[in-house]
N, C-alpha and C positions, 0 to 999 in steps of 0.2 A: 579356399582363400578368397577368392573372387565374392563369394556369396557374401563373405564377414566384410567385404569393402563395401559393395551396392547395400548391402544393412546399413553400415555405418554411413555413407550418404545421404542414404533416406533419412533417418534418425536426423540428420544435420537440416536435413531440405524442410520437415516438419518440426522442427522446433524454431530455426528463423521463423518460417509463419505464424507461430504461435504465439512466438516474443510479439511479432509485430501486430499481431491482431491484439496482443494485450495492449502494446501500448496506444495504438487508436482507441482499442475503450475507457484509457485511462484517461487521454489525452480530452476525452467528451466528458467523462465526469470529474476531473482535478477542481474545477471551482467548487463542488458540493461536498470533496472530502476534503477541501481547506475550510471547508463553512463549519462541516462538523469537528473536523478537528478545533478550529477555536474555541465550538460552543462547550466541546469535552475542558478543553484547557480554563473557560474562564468557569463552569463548574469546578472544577478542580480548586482554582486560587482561590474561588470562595469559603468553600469548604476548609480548607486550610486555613486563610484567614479569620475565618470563621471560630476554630478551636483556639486559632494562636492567643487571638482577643479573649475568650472564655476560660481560657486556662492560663491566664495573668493576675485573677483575681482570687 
């Protein structure tokens, strides 16, 4: 029983660290994946706009 507690600890102790190292590496690249997210989004509206204008006529 003791053995399934100190397992389930560690498991707990190593995934905080984990969370938290992801969020510092997030924390350093959020400006580059809001740049590409927009660049995705305004390819997208184009595209779209794009058909909407061509398949009117």
């Amino acid at each position: 029983m003791a053995n399934r507690i100190l397992g389930f600890c560690f498991a707990v102790l190593v995934s905080v660290i984990l969370i938290s190292l992801a969020l510092e590496l997030l924390a350093q690249i959020w400006g580059w994946l809001l740049l590409i997210a927009l660049i995705v989004l305004a390819v997208v509206a184009g595209v779209w706009i794009y058909r909407w204008r061509s398949s009117r006529w």
